[in-house]
Structure formats: structure tokens, C-alpha cells
PDB file with one MODEL, atoms N, CA, C and O in Angstrom:
MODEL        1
ATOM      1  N   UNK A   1       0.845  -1.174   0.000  1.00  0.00           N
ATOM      2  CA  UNK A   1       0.000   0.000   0.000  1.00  0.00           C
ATOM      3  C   UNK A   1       0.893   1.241   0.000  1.00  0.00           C
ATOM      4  O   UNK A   1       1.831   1.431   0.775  1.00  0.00           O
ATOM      5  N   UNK A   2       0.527   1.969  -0.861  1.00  0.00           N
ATOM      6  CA  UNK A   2       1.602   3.368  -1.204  1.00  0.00           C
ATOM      7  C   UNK A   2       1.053   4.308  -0.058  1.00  0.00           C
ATOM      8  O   UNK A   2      -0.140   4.447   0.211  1.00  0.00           O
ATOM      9  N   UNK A   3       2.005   4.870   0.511  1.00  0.00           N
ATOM     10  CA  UNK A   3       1.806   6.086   1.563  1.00  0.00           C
ATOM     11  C   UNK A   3       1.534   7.076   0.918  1.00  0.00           C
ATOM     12  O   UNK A   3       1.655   7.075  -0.307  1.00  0.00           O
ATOM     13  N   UNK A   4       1.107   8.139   1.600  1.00  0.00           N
ATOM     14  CA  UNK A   4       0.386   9.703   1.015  1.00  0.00           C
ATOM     15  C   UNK A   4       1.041  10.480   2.155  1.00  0.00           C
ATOM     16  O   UNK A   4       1.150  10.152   3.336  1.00  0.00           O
ATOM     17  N   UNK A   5       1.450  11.583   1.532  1.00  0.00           N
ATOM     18  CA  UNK A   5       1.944  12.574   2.592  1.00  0.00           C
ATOM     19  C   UNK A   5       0.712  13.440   2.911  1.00  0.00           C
ATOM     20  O   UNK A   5      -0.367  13.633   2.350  1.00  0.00           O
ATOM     21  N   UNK A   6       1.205  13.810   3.849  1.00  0.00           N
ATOM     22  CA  UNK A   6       0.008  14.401   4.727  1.00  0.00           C
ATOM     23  C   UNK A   6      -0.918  15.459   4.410  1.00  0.00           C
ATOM     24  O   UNK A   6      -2.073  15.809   4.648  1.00  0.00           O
ATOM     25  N   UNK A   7       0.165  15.832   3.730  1.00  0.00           N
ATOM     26  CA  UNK A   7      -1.250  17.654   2.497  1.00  0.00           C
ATOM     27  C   UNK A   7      -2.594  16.459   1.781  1.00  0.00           C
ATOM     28  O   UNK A   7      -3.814  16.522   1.933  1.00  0.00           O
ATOM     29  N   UNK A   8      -1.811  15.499   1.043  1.00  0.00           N
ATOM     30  CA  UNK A   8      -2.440  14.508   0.005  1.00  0.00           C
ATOM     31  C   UNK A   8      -3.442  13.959   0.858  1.00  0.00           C
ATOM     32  O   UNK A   8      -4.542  13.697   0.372  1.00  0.00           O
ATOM     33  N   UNK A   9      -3.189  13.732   2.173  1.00  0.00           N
ATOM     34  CA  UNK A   9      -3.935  12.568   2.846  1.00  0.00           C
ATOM     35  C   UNK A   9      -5.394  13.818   3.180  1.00  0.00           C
ATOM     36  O   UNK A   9      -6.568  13.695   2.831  1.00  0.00           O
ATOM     37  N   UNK A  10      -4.701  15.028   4.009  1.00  0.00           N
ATOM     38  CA  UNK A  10      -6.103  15.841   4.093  1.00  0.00           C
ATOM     39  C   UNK A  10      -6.872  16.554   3.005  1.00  0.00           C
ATOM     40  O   UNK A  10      -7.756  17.287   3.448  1.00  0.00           O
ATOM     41  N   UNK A  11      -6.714  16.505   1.260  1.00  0.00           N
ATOM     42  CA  UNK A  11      -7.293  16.603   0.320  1.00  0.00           C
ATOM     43  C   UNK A  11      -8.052  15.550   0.319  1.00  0.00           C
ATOM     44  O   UNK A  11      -9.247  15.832   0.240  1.00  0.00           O
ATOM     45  N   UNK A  12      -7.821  14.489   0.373  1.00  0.00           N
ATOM     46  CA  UNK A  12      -8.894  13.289   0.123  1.00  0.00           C
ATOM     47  C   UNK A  12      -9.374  13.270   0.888  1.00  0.00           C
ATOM     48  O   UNK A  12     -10.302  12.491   0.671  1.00  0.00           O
ATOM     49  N   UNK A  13      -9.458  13.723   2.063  1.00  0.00           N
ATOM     50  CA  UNK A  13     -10.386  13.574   3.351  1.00  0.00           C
ATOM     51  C   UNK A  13     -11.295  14.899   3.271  1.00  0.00           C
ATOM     52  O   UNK A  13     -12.381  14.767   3.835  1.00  0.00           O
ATOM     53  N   UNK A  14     -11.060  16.140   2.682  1.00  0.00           N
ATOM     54  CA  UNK A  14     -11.715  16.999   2.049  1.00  0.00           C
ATOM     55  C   UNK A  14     -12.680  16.263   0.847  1.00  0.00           C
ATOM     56  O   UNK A  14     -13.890  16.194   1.058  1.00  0.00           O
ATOM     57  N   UNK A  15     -12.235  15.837  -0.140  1.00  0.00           N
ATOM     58  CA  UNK A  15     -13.234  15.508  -0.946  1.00  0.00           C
ATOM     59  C   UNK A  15     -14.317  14.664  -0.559  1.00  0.00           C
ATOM     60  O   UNK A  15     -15.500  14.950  -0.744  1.00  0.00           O
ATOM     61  N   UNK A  16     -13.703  13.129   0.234  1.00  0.00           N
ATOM     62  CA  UNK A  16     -14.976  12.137   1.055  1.00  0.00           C
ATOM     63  C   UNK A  16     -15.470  12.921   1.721  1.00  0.00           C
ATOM     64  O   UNK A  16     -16.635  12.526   1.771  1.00  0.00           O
ATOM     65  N   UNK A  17     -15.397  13.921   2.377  1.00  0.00           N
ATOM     66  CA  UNK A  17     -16.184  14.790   3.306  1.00  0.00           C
ATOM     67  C   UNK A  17     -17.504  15.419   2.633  1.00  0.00           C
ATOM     68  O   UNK A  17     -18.605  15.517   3.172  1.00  0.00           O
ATOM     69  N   UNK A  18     -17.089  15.890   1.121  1.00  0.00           N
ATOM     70  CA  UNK A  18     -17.896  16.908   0.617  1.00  0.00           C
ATOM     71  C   UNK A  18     -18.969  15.672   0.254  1.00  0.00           C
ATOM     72  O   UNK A  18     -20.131  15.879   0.601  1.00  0.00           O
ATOM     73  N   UNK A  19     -18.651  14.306  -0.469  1.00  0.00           N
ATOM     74  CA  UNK A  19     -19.308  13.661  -0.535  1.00  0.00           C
ATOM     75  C   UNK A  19     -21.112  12.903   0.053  1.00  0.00           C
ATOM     76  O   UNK A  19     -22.086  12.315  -0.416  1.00  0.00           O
ATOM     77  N   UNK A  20     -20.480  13.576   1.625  1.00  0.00           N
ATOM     78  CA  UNK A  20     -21.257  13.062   1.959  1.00  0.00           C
ATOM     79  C   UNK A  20     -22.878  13.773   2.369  1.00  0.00           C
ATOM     80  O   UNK A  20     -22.844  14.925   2.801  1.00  0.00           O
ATOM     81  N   UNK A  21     -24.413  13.020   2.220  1.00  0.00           N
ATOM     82  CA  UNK A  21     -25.020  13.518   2.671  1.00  0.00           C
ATOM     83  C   UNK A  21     -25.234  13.810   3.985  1.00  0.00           C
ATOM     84  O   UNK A  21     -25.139  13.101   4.986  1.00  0.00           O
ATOM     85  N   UNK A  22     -25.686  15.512   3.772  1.00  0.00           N
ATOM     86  CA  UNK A  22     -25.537  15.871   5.786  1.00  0.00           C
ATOM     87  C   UNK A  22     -27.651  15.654   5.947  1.00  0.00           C
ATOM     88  O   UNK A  22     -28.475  16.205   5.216  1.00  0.00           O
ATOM     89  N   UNK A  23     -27.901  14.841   6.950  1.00  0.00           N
ATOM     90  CA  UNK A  23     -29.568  15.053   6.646  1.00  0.00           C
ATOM     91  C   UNK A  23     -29.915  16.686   7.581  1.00  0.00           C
ATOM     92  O   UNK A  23     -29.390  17.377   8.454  1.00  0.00           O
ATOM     93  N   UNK A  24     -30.645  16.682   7.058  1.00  0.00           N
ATOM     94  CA  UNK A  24     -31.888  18.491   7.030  1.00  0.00           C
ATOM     95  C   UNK A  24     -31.741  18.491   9.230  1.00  0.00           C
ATOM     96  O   UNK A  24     -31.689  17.495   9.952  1.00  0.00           O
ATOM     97  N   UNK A  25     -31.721  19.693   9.575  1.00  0.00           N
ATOM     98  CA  UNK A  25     -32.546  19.703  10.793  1.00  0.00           C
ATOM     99  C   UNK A  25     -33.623  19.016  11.025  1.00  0.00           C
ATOM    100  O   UNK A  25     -33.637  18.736  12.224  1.00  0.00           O
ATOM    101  N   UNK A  26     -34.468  18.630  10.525  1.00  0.00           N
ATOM    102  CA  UNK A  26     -35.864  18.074  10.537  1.00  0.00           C
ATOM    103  C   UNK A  26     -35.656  16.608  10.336  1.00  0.00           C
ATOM    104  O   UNK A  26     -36.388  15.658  10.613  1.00  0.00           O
ATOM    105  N   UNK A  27     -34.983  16.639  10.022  1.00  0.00           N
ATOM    106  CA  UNK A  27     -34.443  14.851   9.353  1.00  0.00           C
ATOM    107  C   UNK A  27     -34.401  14.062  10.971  1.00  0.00           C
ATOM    108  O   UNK A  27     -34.989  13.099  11.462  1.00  0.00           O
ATOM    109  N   UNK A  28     -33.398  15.021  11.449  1.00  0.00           N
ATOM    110  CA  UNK A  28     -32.211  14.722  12.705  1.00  0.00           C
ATOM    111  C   UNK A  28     -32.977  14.950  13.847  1.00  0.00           C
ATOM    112  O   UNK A  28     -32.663  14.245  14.806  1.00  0.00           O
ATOM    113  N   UNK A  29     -33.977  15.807  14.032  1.00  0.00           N
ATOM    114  CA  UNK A  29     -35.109  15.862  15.211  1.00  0.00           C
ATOM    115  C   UNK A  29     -36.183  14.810  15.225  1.00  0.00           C
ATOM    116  O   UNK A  29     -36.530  14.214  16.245  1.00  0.00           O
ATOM    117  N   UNK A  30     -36.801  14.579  13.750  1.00  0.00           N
ATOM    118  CA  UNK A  30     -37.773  13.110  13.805  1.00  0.00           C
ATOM    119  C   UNK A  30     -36.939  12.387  14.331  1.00  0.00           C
ATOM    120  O   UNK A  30     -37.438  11.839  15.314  1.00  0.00           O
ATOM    121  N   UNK A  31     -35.482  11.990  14.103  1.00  0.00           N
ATOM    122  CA  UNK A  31     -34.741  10.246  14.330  1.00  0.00           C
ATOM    123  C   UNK A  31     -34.579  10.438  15.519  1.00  0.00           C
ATOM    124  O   UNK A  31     -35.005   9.493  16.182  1.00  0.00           O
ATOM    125  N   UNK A  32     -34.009  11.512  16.302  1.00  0.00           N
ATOM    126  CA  UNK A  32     -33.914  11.868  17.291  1.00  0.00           C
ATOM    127  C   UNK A  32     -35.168  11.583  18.655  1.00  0.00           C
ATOM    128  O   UNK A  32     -34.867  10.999  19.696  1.00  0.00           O
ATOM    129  N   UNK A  33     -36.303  12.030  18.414  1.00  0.00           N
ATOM    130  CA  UNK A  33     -37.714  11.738  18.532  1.00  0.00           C
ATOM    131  C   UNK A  33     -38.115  10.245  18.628  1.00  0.00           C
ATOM    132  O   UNK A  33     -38.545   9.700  19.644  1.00  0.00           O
ATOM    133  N   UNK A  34     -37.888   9.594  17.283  1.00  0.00           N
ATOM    134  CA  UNK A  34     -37.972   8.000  16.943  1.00  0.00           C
ATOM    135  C   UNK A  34     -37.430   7.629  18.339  1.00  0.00           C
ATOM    136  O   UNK A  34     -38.197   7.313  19.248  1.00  0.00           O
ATOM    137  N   UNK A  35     -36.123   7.672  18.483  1.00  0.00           N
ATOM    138  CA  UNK A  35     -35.369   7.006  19.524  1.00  0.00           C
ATOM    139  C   UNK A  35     -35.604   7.219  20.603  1.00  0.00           C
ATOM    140  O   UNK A  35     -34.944   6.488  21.342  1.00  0.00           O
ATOM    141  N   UNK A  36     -36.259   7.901  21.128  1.00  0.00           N
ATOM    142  CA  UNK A  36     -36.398   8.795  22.688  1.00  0.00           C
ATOM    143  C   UNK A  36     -37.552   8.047  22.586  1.00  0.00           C
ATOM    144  O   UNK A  36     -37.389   7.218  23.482  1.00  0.00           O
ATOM    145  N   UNK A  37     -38.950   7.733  21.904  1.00  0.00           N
ATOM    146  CA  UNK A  37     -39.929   6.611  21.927  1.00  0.00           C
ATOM    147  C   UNK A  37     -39.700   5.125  21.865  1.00  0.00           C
ATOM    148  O   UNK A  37     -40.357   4.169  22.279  1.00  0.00           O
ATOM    149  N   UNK A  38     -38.261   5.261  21.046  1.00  0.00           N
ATOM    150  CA  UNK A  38     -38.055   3.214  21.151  1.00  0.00           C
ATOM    151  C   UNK A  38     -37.360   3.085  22.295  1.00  0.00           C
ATOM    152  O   UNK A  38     -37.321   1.879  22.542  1.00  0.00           O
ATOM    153  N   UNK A  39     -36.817   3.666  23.082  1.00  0.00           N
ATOM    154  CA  UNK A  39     -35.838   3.395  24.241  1.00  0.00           C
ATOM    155  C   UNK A  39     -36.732   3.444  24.993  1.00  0.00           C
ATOM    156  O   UNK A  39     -36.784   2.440  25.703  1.00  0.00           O
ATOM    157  N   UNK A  40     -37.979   4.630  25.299  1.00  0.00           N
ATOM    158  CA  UNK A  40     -39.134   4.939  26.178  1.00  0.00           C
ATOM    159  C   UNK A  40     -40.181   3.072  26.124  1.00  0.00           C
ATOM    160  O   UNK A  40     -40.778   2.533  27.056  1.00  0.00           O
ATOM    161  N   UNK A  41     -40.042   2.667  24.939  1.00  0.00           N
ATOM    162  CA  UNK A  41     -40.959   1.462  24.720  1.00  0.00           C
ATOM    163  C   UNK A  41     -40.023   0.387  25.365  1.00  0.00           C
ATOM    164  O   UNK A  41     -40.336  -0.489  26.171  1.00  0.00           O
ATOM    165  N   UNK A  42     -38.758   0.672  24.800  1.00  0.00           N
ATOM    166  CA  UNK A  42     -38.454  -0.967  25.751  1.00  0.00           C
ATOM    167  C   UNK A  42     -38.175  -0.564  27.288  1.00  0.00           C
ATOM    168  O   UNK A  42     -38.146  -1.361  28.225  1.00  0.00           O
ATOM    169  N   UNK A  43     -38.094  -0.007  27.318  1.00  0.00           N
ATOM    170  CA  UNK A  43     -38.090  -0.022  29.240  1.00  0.00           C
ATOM    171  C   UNK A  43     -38.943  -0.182  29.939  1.00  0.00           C
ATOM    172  O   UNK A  43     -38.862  -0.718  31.044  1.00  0.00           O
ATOM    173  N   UNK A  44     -40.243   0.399  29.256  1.00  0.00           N
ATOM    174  CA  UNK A  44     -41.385  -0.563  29.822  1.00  0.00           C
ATOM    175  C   UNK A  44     -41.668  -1.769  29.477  1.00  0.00           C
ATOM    176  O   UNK A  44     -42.316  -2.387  30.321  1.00  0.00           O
ATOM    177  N   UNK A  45     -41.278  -2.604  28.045  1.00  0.00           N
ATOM    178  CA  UNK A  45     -41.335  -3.783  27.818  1.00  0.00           C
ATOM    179  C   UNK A  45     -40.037  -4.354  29.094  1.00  0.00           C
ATOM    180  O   UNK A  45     -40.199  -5.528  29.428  1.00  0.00           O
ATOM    181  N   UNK A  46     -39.231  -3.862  29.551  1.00  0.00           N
ATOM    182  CA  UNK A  46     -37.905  -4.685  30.120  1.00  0.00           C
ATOM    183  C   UNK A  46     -38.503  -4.607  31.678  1.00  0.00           C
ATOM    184  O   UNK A  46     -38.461  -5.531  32.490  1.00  0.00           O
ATOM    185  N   UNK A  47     -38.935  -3.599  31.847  1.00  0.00           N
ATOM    186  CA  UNK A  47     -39.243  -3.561  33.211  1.00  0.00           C
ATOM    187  C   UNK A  47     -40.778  -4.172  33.868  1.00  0.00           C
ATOM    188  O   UNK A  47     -41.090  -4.111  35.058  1.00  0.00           O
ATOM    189  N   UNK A  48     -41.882  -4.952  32.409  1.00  0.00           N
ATOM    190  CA  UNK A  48     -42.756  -5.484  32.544  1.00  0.00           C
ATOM    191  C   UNK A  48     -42.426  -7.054  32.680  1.00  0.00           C
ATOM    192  O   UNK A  48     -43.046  -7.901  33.324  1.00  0.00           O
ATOM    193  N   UNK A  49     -41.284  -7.197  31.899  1.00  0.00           N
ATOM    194  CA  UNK A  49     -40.755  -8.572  31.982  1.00  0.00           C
ATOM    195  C   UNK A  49     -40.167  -8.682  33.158  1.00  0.00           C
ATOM    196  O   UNK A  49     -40.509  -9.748  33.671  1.00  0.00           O
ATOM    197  N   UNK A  50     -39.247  -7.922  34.008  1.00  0.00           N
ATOM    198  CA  UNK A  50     -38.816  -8.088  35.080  1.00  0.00           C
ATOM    199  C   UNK A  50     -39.985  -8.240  36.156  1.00  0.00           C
ATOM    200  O   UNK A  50     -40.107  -9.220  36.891  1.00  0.00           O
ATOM    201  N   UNK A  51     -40.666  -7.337  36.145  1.00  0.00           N
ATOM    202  CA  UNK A  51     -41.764  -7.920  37.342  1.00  0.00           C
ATOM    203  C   UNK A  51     -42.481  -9.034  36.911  1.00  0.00           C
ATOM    204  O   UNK A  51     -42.920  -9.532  37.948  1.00  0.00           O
ATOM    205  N   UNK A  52     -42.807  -9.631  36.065  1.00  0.00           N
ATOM    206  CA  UNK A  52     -43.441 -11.072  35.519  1.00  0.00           C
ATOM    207  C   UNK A  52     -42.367 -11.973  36.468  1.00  0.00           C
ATOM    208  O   UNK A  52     -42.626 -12.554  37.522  1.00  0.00           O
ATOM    209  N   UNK A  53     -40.922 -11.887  35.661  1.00  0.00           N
ATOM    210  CA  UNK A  53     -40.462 -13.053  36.027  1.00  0.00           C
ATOM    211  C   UNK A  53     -39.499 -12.641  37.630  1.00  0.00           C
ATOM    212  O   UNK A  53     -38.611 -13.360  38.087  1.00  0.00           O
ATOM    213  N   UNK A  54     -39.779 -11.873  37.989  1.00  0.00           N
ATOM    214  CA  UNK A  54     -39.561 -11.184  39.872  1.00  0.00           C
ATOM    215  C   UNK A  54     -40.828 -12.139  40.384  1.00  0.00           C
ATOM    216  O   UNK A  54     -40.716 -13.025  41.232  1.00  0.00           O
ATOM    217  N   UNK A  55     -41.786 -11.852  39.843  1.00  0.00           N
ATOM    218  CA  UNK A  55     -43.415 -12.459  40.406  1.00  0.00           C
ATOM    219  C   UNK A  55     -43.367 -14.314  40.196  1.00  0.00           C
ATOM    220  O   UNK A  55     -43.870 -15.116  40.983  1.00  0.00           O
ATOM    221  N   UNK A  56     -42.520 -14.697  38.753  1.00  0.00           N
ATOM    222  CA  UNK A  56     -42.700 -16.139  39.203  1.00  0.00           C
ATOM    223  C   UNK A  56     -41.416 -16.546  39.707  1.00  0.00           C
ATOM    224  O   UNK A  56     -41.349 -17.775  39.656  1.00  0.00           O
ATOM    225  N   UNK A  57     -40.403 -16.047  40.156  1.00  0.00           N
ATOM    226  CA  UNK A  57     -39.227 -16.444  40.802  1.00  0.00           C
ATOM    227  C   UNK A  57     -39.814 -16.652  42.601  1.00  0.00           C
ATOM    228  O   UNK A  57     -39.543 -17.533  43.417  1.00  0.00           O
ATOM    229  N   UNK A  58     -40.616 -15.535  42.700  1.00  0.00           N
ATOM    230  CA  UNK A  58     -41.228 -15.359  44.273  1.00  0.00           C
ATOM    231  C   UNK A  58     -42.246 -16.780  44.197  1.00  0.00           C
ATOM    232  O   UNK A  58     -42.000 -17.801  44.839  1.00  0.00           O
ATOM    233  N   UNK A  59     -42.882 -16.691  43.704  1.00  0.00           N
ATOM    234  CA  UNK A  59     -44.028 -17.634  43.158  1.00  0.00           C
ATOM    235  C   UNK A  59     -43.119 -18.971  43.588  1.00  0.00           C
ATOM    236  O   UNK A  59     -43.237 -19.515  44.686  1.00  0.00           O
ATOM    237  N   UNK A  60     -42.143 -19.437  42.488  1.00  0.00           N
ATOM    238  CA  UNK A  60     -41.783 -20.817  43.051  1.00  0.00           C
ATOM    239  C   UNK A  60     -40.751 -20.669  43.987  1.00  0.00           C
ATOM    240  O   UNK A  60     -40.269 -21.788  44.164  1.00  0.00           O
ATOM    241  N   UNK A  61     -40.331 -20.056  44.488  1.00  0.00           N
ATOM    242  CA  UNK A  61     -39.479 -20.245  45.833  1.00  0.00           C
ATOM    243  C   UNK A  61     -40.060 -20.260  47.223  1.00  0.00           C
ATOM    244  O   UNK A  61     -39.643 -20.766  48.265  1.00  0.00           O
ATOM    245  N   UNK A  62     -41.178 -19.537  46.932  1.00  0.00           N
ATOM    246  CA  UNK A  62     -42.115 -19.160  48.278  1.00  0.00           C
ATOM    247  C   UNK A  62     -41.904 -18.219  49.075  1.00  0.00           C
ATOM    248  O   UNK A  62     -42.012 -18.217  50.301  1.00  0.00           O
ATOM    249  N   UNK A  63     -41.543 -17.254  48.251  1.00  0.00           N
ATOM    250  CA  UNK A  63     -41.194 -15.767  48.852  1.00  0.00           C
ATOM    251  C   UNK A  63     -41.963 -14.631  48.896  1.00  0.00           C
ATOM    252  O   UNK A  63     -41.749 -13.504  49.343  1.00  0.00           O
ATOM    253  N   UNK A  64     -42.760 -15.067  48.429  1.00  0.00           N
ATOM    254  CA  UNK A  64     -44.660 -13.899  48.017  1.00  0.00           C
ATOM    255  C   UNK A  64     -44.608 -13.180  49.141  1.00  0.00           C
ATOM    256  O   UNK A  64     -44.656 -13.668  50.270  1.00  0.00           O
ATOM    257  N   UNK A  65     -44.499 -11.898  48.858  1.00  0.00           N
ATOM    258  CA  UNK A  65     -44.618 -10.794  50.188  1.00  0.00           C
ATOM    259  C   UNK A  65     -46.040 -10.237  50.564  1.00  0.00           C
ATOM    260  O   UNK A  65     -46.166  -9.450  51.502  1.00  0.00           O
TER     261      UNK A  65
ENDMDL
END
């Protein structure tokens, strides 16, 4: 693999840069949004499963408070 001196190396890192799509403000607040509801959903899915199986761990040991 041929080396690049360092001017060379930050031109090409200029051009992949320009390349890329930046998404909209609006883009980045919906996904943003999305995620703050899927993290909000599994914690109540994680923390509904934990008391299920808290409730049958008590259940067969005989620890029912």
C-alpha cells in the first residue's frame, strides 16, 4: 500500500467529506424523537418482563410478600 503525505492525505479527506449527505434539521429531530420513543418502549417492555419473572421467581421459591 503506497503512503500519502500528509497535504495529500487531508485533500482526500476533504473531498470524502464533501461527498457526503448531511440530513436536514428536521431529518435529525424526527430520528432523534424516533429514539427517545423506542428506548421509552423498551423499558417498559424490560421492566414489565422483570416484574413477571420477579413475580414467578417469588411464586416458586415461596417468597410472596
Amino acid at each position: 500500500m503506497a503512503k500519502t503525505n500528509p497535504l495529500e492525505f487531508a485533500r482526500q479527506v476533504r473531498s470524502e467529506a464533501s461527498k457526503v449527505t448531511w440530513p436536514t434539521r428536521r431529518e435529525t429531530m424526527i430520528t432523534t424523537v424516533m429514539v427517545f420513543i423506542m428506548v421509552f418502549l423498551a423499558a417498559i417492555f424490560f421492566f414489565a418482563v422483570d416484574q413477571v419473572l420477579s413475580w414467578g421467581v417469588s411464586l416458586v421459591l415461596g417468597l410472596s410478600t
